[in-house]
C-alpha positions as CSV (number, residue, x, y, z in Angstrom):
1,X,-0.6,-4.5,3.6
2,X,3.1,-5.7,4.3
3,X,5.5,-6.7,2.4
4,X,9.0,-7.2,2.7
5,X,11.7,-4.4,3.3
6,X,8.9,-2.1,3.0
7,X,9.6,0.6,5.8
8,X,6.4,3.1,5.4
9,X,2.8,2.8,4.4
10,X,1.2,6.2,3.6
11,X,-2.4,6.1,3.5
12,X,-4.7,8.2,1.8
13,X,-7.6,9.1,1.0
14,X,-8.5,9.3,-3.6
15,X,-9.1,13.0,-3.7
16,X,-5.8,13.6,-2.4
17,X,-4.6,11.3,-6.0
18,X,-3.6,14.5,-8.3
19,X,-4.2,12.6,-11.7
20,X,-5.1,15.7,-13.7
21,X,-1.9,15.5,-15.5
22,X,-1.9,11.7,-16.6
23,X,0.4,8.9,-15.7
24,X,2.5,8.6,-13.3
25,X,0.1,9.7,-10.3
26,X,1.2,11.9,-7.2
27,X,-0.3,13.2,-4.0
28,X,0.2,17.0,-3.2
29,X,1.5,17.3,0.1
30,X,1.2,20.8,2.4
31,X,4.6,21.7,3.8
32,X,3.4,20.4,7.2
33,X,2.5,17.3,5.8
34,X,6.3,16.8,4.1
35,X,7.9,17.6,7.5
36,X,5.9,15.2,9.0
37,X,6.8,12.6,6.2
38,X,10.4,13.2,6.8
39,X,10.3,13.7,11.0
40,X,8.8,9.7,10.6
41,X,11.6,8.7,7.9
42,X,14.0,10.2,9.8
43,X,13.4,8.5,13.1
44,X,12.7,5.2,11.6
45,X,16.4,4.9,9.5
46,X,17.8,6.7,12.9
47,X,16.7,3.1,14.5
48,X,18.8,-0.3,14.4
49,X,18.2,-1.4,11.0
50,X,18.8,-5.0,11.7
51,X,15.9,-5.5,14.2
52,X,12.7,-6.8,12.8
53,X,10.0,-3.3,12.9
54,X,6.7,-3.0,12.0
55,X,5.8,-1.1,9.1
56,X,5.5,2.9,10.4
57,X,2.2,4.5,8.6
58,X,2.1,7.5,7.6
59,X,-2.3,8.7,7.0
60,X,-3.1,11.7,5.0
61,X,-7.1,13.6,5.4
């Protein structure tokens, strides 16, 4: 779902939630998962910021 000045969508699937530990929640990510994350990020603030993108997704297994 859009919404505005929102840059990445990262998609997942519940078992990847780790809620073991309470509130807040977080996803473990492998290291190859983070470099991916941040090879995406890194390309989409390397763009022109002031041209209207769509929202880059980012889909964990």
């Amino acid at each position: 779902m859009y919404r505005k000045n929102v840059v990445a969508e990262i998609q997942f699937p519940a078992s990847r939630l780790n809620d073991g530990a309470g509130e807040p929640f977080w996803i473990d990510l492998t290291q190859d998962e983070a470099r991916r994350l941040l090879d995406l990020l890194s390309r989409r603030f390397a763009r022109d910021p002031s041209s209207t993108q769509p929202v880059d997704t980012f889909a964990l297994e």
